[in-house]
N, CA, C and O of each residue as an XYZ file, in Angstrom:
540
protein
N     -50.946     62.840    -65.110
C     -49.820     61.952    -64.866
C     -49.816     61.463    -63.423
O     -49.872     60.256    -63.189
N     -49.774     62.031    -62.812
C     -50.414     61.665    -61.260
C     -51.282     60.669    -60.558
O     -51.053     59.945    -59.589
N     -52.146     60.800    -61.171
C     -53.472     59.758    -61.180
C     -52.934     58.324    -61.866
O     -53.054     57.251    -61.275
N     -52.376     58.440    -63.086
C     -51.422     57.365    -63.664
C     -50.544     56.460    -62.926
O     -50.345     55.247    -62.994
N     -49.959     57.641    -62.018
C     -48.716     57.177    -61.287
C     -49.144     56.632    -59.779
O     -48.522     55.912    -58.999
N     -50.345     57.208    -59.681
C     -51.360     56.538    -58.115
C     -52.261     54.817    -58.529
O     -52.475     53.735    -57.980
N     -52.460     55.322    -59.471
C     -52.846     53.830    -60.218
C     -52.067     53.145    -59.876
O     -52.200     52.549    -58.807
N     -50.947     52.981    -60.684
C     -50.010     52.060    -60.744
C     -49.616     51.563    -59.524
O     -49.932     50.385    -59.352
N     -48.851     52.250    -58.363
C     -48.729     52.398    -56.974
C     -49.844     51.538    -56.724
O     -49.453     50.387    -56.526
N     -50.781     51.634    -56.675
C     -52.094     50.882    -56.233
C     -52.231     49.619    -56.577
O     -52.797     48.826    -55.824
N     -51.661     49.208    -57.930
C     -51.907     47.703    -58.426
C     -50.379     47.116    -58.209
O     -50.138     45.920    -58.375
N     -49.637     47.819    -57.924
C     -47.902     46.984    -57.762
C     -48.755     46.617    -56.057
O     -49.080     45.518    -55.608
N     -48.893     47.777    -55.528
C     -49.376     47.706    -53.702
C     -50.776     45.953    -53.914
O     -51.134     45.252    -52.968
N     -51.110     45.808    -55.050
C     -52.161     44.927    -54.954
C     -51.373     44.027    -55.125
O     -51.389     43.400    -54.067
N     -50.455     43.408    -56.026
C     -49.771     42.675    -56.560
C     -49.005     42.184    -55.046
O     -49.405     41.133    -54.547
N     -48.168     42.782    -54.510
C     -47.582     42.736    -53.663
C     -48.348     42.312    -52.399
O     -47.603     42.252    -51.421
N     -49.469     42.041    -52.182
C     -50.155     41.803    -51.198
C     -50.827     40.634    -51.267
O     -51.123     39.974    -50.271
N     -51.236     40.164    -53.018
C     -51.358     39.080    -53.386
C     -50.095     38.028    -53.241
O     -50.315     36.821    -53.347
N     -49.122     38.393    -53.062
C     -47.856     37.728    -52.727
C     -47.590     37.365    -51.596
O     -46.998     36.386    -51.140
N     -48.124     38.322    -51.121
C     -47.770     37.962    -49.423
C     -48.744     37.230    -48.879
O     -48.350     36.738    -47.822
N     -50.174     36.857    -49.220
C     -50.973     36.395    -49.408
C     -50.876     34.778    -49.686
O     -51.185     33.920    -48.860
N     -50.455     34.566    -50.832
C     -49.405     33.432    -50.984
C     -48.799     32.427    -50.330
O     -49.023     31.229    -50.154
N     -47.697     33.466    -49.904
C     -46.736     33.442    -48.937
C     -47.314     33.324    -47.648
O     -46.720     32.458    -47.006
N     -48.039     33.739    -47.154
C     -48.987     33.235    -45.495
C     -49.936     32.042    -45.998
O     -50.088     31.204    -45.109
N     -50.609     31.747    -47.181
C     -51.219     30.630    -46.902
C     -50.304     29.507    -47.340
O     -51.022     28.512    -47.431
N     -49.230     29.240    -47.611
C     -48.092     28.449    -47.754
C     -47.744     28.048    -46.358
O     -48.055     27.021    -45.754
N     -47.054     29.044    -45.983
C     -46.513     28.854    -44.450
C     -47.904     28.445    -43.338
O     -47.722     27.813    -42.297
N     -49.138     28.889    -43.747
C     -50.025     27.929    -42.986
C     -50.327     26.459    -43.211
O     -50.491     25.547    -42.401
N     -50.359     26.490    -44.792
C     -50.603     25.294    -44.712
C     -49.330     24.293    -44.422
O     -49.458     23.085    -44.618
N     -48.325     24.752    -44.036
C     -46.816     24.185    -43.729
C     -46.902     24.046    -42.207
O     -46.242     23.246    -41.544
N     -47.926     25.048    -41.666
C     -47.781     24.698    -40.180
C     -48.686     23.952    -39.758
O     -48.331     23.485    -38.676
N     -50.124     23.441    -40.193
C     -51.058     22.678    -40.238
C     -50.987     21.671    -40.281
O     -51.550     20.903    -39.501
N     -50.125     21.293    -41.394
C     -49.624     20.248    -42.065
C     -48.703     19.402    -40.721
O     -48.917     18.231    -40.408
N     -47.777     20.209    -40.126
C     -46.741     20.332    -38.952
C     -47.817     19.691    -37.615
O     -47.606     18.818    -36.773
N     -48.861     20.452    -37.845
C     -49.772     20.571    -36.229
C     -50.048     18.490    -36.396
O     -49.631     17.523    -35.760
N     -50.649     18.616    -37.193
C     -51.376     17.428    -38.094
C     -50.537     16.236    -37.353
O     -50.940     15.474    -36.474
N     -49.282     16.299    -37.956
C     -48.372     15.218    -38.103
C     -48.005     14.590    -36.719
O     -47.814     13.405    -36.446
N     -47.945     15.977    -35.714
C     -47.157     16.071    -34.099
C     -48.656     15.369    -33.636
O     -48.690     14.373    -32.913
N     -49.836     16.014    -34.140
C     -51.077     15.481    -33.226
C     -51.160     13.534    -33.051
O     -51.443     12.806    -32.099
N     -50.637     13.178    -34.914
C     -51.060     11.728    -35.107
C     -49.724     11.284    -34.320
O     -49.919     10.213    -33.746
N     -48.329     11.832    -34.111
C     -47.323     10.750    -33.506
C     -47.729     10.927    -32.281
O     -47.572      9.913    -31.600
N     -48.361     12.144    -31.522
C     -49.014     11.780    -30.234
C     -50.229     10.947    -29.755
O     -50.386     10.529    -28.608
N     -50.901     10.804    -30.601
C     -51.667      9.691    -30.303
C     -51.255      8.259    -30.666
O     -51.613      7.254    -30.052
N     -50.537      8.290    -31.634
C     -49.838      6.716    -31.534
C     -49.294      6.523    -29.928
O     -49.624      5.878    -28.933
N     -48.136      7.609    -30.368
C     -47.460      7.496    -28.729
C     -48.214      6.815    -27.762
O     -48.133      5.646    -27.383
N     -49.072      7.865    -27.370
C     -50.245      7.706    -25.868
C     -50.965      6.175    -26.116
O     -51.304      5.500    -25.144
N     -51.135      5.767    -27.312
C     -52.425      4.829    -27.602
C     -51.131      3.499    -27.473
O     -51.704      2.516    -27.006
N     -49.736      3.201    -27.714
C     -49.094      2.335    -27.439
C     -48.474      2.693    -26.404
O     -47.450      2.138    -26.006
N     -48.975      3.572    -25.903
C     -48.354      3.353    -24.566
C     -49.306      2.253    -23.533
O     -48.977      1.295    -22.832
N     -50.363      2.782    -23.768
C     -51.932      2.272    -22.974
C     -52.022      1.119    -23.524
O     -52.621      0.351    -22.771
N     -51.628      0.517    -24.726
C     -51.702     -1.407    -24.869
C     -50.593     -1.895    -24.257
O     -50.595     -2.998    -23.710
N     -49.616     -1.161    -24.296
C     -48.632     -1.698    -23.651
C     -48.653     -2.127    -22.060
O     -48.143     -3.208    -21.767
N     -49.182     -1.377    -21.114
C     -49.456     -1.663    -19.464
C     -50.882     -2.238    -19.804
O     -51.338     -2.745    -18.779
N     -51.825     -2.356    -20.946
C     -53.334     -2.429    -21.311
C     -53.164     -3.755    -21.913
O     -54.142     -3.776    -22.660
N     -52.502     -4.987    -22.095
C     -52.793     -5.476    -23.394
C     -54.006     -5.625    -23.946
O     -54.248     -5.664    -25.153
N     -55.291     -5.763    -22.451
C     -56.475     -6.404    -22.805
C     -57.136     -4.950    -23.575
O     -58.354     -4.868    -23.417
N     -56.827     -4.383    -23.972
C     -57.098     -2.893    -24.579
C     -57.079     -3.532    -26.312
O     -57.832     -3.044    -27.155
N     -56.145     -4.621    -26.629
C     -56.011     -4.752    -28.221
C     -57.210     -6.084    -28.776
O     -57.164     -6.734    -29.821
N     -58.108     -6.152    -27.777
C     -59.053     -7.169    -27.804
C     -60.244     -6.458    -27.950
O     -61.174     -7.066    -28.480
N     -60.474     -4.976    -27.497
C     -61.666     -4.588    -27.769
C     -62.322     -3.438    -28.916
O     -61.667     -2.438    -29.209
N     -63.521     -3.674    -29.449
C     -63.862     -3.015    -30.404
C     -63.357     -1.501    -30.150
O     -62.336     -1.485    -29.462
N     -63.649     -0.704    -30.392
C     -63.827      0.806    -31.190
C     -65.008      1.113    -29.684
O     -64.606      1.187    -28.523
N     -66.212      1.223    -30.042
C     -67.125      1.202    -28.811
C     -66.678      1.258    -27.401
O     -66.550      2.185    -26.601
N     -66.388     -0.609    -27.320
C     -65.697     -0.717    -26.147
C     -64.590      0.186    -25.546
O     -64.465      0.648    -24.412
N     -63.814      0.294    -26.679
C     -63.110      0.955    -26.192
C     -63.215      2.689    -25.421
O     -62.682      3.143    -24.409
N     -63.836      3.102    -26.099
C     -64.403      4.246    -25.765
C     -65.550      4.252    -24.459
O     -65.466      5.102    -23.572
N     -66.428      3.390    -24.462
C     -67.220      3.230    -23.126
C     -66.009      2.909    -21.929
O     -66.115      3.509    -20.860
N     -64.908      1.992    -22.123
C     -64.050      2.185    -20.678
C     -63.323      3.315    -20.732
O     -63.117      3.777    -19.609
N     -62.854      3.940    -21.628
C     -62.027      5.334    -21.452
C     -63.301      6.239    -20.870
O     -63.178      7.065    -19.966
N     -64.637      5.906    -21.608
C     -65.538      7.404    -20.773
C     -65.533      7.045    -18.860
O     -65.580      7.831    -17.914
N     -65.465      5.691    -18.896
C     -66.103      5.101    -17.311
C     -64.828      5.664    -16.832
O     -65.000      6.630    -16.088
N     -63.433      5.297    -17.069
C     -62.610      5.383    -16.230
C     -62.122      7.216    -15.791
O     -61.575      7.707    -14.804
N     -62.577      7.714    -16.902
C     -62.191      8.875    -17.100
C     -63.164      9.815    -16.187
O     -62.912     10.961    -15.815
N     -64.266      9.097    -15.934
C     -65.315     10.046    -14.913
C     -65.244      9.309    -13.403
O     -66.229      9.182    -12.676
N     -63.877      8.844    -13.068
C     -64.026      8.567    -12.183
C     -63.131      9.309    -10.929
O     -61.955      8.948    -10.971
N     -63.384     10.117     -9.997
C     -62.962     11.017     -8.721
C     -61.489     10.965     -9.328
O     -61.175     11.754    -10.219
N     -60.743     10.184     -8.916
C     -59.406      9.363     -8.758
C     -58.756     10.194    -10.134
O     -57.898     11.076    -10.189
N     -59.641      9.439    -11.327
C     -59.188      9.908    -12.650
C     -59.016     11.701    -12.509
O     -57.914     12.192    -12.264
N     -59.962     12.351    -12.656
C     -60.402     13.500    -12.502
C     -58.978     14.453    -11.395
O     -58.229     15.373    -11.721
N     -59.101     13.781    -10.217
C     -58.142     14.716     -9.339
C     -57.014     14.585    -10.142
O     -56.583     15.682    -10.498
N     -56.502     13.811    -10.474
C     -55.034     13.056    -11.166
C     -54.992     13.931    -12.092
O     -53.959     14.592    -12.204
N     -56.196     14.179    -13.069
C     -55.800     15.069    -14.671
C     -55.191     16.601    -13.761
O     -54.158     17.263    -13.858
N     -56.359     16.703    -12.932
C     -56.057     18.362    -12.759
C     -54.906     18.402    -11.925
O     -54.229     19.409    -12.128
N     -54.441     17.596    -11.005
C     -53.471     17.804    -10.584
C     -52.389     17.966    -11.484
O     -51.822     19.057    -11.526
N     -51.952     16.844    -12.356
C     -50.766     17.103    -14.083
C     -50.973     18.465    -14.116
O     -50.015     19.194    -13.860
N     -52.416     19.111    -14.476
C     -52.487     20.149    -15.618
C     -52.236     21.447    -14.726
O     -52.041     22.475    -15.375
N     -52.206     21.571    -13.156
C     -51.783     22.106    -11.915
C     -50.195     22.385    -12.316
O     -49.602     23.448    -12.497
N     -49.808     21.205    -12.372
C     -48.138     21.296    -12.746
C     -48.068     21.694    -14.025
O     -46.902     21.944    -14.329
N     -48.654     21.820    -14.696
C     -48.053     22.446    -16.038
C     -47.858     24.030    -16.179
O     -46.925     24.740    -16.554
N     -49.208     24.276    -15.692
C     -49.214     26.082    -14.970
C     -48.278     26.427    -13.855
O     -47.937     27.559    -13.511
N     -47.969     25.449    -13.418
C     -46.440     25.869    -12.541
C     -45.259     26.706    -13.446
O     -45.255     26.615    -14.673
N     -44.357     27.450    -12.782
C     -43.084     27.932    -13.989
C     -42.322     26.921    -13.863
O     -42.238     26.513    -12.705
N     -41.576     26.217    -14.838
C     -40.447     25.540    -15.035
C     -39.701     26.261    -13.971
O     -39.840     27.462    -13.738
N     -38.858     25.413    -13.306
C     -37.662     25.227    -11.865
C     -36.567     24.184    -12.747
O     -36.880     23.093    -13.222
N     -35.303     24.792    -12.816
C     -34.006     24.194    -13.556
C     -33.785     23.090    -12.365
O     -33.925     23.300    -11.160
N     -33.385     21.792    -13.034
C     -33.059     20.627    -12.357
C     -31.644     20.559    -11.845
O     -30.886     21.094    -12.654
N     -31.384     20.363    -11.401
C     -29.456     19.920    -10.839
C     -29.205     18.651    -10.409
O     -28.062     18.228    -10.240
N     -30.399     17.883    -10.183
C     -30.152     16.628     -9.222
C     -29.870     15.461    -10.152
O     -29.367     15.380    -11.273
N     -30.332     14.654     -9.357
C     -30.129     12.731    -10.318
C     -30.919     12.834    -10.826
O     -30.541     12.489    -11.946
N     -32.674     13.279    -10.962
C     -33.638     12.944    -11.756
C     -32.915     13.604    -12.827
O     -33.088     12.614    -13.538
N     -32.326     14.307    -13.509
C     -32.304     14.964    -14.255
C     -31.557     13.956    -15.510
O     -30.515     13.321    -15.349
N     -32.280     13.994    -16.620
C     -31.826     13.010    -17.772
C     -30.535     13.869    -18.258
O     -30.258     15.067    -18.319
N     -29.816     12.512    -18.606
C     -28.387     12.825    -19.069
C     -28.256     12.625    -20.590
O     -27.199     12.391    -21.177
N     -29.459     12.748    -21.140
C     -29.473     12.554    -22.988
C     -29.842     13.968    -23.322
O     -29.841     13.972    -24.553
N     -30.097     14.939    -22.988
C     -30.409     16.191    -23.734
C     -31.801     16.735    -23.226
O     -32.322     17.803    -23.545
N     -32.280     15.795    -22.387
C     -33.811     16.205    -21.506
C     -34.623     15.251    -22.704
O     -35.618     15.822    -23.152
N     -34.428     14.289    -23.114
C     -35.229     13.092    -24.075
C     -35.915     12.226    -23.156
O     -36.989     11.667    -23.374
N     -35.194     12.153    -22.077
C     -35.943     11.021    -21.434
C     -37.350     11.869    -20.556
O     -37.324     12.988    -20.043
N     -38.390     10.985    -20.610
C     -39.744     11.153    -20.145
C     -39.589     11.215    -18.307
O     -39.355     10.312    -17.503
N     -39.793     12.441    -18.145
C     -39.878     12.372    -16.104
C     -40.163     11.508    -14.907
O     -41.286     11.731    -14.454
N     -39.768     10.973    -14.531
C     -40.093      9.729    -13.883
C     -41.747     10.460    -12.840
O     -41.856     11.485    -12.167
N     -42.527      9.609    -13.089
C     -43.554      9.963    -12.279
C     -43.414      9.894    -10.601
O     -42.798      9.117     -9.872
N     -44.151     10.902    -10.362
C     -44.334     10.968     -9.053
C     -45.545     10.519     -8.197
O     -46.635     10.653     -8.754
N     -45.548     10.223     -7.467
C     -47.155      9.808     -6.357
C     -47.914     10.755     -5.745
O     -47.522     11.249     -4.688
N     -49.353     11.216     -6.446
C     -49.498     12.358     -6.090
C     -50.585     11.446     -5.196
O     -50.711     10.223     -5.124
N     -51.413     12.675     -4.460
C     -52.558     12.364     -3.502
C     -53.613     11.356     -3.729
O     -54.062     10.493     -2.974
N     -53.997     11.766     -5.336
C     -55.220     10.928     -6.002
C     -54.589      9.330     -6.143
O     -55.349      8.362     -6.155
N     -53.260      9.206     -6.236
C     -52.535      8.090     -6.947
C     -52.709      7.209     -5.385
O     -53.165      6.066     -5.350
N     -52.207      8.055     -4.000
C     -51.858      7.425     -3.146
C     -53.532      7.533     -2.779
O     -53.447      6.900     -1.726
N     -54.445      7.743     -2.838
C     -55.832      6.848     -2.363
C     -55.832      6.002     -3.045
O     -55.900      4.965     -2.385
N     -55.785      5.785     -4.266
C     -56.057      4.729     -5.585
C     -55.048      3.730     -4.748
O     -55.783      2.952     -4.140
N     -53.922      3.486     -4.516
C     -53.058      2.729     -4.053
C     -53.524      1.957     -2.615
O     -53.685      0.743     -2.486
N     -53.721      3.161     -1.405
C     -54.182      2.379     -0.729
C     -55.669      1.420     -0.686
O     -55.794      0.474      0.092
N     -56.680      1.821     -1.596
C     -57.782      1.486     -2.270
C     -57.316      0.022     -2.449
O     -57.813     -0.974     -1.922
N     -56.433      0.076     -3.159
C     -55.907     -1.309     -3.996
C     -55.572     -2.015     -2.945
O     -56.381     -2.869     -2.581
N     -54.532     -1.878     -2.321
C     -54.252     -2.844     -1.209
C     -55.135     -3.057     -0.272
O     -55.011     -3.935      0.582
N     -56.284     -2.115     -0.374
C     -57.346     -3.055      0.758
C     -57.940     -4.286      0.116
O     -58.427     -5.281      0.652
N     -57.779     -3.975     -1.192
C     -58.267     -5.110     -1.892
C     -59.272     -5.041     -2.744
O     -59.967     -6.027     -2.990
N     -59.497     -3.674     -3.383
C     -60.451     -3.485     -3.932
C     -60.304     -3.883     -5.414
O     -59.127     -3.823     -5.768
N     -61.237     -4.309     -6.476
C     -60.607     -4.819     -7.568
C     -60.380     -3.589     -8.403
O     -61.163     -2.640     -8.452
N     -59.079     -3.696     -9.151
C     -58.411     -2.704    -10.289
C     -58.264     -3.201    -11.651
O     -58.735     -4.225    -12.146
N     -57.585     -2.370    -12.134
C     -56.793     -2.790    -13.555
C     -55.665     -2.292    -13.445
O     -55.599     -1.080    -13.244
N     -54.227     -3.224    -13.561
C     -53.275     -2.557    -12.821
C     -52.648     -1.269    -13.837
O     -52.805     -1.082    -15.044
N     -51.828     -0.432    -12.739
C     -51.642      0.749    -13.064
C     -49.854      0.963    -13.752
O     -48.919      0.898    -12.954
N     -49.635      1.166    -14.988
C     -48.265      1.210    -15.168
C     -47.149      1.501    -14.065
O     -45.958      1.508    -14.377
């Protein structure tokens, strides 16, 4: 009777694990599904943001497009600029009190600041060097 009763224990314990089983690949594929959705409204986002200060961006192929994102993207200027952002992100959050601080619930997007890479690029520009202007 024992052995009967360890059996059983054993296939409810299987049953029950097949459930939960279930139950985690549900909720993954619910969070995937989630990851998925946030990834495509962020690239809309970013990609109308960039025709928008870009228009000449909605004139070029697929290719093109990608050969000026690789050029611009390997360039000093570009490069200091990313790591500097990604510098501030590894920073700890500091609570705001001042005027920058959005008065909708923290919805509104941070007003940018002028970092080092921005202010060579700037004075660059005003010597007169040719650009593509910068939002």
């Amino acid at each position: 009777m024992a052995r009967k009763n360890l059996e059983q224990r054993i296939n409810e314990s299987l049953s029950k694990m097949a459930e939960h089983q279930k139950a985690h690949d549900l909720l993954m594929a619910q969070f995937n599904q989630k990851e998925e959705k946030d990834r495509v409204h962020r690239f809309c986002k970013r990609g109308g943001y960039a025709e928008k200060h870009l228009p000449e961006l909605k004139t070029l192929t697929d290719a093109q497009f990608y050969t000026y994102f690789e050029k611009v993207m390997q360039t000093d200027e570009a490069r200091l600029i990313l790591m500097e952002l990604c510098e501030e992100n590894q920073k700890p959050a500091e609570p705001k009190a001042d005027a920058d601080t959005p008065q909708d619930g923290g919805t509104t997007a941070p007003k940018p600041t002028q970092s080092a890479a921005q202010t060579s690029v700037t004075h660059r520009i005003d010597e007169g060097a040719e650009h593509i202007p910068c939002p």
